[in-house]
C-alpha positions as CSV (number, residue, x, y, z in Angstrom):
1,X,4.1,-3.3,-14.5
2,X,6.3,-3.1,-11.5
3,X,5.0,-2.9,-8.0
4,X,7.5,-2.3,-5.3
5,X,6.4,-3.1,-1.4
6,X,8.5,-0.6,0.9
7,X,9.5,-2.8,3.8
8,X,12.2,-1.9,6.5
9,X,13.4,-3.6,9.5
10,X,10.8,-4.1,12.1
11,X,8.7,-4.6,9.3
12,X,5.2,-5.9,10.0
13,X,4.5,-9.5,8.2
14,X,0.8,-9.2,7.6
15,X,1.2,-5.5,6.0
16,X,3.9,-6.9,3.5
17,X,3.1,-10.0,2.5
18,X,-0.2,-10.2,2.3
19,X,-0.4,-7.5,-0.3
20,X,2.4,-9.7,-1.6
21,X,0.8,-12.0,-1.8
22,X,-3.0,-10.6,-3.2
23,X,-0.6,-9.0,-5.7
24,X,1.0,-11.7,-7.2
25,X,-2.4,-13.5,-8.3
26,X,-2.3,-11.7,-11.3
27,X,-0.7,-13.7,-13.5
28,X,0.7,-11.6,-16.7
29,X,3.7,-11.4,-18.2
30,X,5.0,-7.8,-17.9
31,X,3.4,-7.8,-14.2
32,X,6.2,-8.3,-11.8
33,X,6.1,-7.6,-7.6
34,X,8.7,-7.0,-5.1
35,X,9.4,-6.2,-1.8
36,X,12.1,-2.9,-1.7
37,X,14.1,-2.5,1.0
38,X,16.9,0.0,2.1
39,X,19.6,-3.0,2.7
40,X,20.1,-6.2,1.7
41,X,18.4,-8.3,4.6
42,X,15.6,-6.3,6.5
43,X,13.8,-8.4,9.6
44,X,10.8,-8.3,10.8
45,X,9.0,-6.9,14.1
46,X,8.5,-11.0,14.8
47,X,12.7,-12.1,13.7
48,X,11.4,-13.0,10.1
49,X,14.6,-11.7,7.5
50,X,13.5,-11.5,4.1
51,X,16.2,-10.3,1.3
52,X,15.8,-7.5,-1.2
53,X,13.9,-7.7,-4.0
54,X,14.5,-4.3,-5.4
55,X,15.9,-1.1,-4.3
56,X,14.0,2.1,-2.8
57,X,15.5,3.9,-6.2
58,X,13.8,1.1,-8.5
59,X,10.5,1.4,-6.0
60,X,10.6,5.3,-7.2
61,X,10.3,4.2,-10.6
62,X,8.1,1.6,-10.2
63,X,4.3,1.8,-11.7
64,X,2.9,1.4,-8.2
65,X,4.3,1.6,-4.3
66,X,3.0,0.1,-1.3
67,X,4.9,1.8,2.1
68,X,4.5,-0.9,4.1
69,X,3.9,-0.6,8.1
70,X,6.4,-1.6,10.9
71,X,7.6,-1.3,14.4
72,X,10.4,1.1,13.3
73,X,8.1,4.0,11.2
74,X,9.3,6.7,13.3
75,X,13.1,6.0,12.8
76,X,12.3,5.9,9.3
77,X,11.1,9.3,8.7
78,X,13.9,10.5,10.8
79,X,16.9,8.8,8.3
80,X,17.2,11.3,6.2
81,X,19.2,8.9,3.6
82,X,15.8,6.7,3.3
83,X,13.8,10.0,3.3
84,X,16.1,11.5,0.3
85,X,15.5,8.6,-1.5
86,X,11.9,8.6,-1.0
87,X,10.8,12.4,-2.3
88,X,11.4,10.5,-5.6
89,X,7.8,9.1,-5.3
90,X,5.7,11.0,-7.0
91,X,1.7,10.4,-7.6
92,X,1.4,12.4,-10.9
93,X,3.2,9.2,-12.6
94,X,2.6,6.4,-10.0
95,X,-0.1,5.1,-7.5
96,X,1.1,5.3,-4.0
97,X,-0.5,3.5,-1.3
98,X,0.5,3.4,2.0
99,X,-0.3,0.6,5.0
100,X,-0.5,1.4,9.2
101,X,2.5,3.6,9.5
102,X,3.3,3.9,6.5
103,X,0.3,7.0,6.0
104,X,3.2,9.1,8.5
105,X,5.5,8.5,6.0
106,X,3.5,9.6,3.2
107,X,2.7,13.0,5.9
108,X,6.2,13.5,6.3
109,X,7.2,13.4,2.8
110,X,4.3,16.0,2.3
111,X,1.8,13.5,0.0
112,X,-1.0,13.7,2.6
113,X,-1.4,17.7,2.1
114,X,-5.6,18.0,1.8
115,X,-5.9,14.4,1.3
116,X,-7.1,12.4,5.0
117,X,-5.6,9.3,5.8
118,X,-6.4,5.9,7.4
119,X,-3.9,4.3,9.5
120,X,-3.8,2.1,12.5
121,X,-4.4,2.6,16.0
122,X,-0.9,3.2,17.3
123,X,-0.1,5.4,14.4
124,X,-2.9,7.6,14.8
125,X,-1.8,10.7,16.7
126,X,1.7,11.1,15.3
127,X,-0.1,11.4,11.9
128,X,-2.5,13.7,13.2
129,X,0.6,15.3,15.0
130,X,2.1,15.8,11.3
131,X,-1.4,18.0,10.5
132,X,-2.9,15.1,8.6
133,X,-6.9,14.6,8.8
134,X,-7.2,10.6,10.0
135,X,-10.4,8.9,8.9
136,X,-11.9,5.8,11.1
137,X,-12.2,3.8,8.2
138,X,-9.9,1.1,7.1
139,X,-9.6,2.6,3.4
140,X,-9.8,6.1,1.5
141,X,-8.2,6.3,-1.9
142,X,-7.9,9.7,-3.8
143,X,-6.7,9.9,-7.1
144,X,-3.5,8.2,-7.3
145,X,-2.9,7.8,-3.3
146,X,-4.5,5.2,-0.7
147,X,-3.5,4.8,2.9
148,X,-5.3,1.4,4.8
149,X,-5.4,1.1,8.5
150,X,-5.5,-2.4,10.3
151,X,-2.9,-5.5,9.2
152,X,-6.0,-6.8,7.3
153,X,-6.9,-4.1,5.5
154,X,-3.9,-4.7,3.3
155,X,-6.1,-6.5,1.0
156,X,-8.2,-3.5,0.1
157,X,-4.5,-1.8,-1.3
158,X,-3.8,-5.0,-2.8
159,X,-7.4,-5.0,-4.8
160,X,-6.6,-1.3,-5.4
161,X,-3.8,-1.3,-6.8
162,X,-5.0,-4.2,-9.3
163,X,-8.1,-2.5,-10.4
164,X,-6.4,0.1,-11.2
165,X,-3.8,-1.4,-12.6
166,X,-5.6,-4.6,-14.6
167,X,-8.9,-3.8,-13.8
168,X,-11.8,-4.8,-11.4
169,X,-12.1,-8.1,-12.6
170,X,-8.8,-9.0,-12.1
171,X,-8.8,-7.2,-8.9
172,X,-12.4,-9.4,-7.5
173,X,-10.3,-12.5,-8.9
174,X,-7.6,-12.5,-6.7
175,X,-9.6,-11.2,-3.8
176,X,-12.2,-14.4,-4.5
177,X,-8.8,-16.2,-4.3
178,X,-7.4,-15.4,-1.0
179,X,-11.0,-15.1,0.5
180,X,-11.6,-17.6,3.2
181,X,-13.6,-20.9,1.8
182,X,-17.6,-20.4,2.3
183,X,-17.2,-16.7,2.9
184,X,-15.5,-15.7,0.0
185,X,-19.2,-13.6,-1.2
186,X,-19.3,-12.0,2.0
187,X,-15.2,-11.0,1.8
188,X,-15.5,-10.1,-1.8
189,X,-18.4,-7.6,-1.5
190,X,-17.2,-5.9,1.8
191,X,-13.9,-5.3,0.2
192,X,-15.9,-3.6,-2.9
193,X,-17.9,-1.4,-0.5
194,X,-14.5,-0.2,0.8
195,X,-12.7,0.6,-2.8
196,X,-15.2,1.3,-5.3
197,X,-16.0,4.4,-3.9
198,X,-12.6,5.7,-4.1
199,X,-12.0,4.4,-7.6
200,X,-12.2,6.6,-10.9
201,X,-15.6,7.3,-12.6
202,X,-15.5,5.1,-15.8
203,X,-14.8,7.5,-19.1
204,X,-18.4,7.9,-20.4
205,X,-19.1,6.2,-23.9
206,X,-18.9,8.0,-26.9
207,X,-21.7,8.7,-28.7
């Protein structure tokens, strides 16, 4: 399984990396996350450079995509050599999440159509401007595309992506991991109440 983590200059730290890091506490062989980037070196809205991982082309292949959230969204959707590369995502094949900002790119490449969005604050009206429905939640999931809104909500995509992926108890696993010590009930079970909701009815048994 590869999970690619869109991230571009002016990149937000807490909307990468923590889902970088939630991500990586699965611990299986063919499970491999990285962060995908349009250049070699892409730095963040606070001067932190991080190198590429993987390309946006391998991110369009990958199982899973987070579209990470940044300073620099609205330049984003206007590149249109980022934006070419992008309308390879497709959610019939791949779950697509995207964080803050990252729900306008998901409008603009037309993956939002009938399906409402969370994002954060700032973002808000120019992905109501792009004539998607925002919800004042900091989570909605349907079928194979999640948007978050707030830095901290990144978890929730993180513990998404795994139950969907690995299943929820590898998914309450790594959220019991990066839980803070002596509240790590209280994270674990709000987190739930967010995503289980918005995750797939199990198959019923066969009789």
């Amino acid at each position: 399984m590869h999970i690619a983590i869109l991230t571009f200059d002016g990149y937000n730290e807490l909307d990468s990396l923590i889902a970088l890091g939630v991500l990586n506490r699965v611990r299986t062989d063919d499970w491999r996350v990285t962060v995908a980037t349009p250049s070699p070196r892409v730095t963040s809205m606070n001067g932190v450079t991080i190198e590429q991982m993987s390309t946006l082309e391998e991110a369009c292949a990958a199982d899973a995509v987070i579209v990470g959230s940044g300073i620099a969204t609205r330049e984003v959707v206007e590149d249109p050599a980022i934006m070419n590369i992008l309308r390879g995502l497709d959610p019939t094949r791949q779950l697509i999440a995207a964080q803050c900002s990252g729900a306008l790119v998901l409008a603009k490449l037309g993956l939002l159509n009938d399906i409402p969005a969370c994002t954060d604050l700032t973002t808000r009206p120019w992905v109501v401007a792009a004539g998607v429905e925002v919800l004042n939640q900091p989570f909605y999931a349907k079928d194979n595309i999640a948007t978050a809104g707030g830095c901290l909500a990144s978890h929730y995509l993180a513990a998404w992506i795994i139950a969907r992926l690995e299943g929820a108890d590898a998914a309450e696993s790594a959220l019991h991991y990066v839980a803070p010590v002596g509240e790590k009930e209280e994270y674990v079970e709000r987190a739930w109440r967010n995503i289980t909701p918005c995750l797939p009815a199990p198959a019923p048994a066969f009789v």
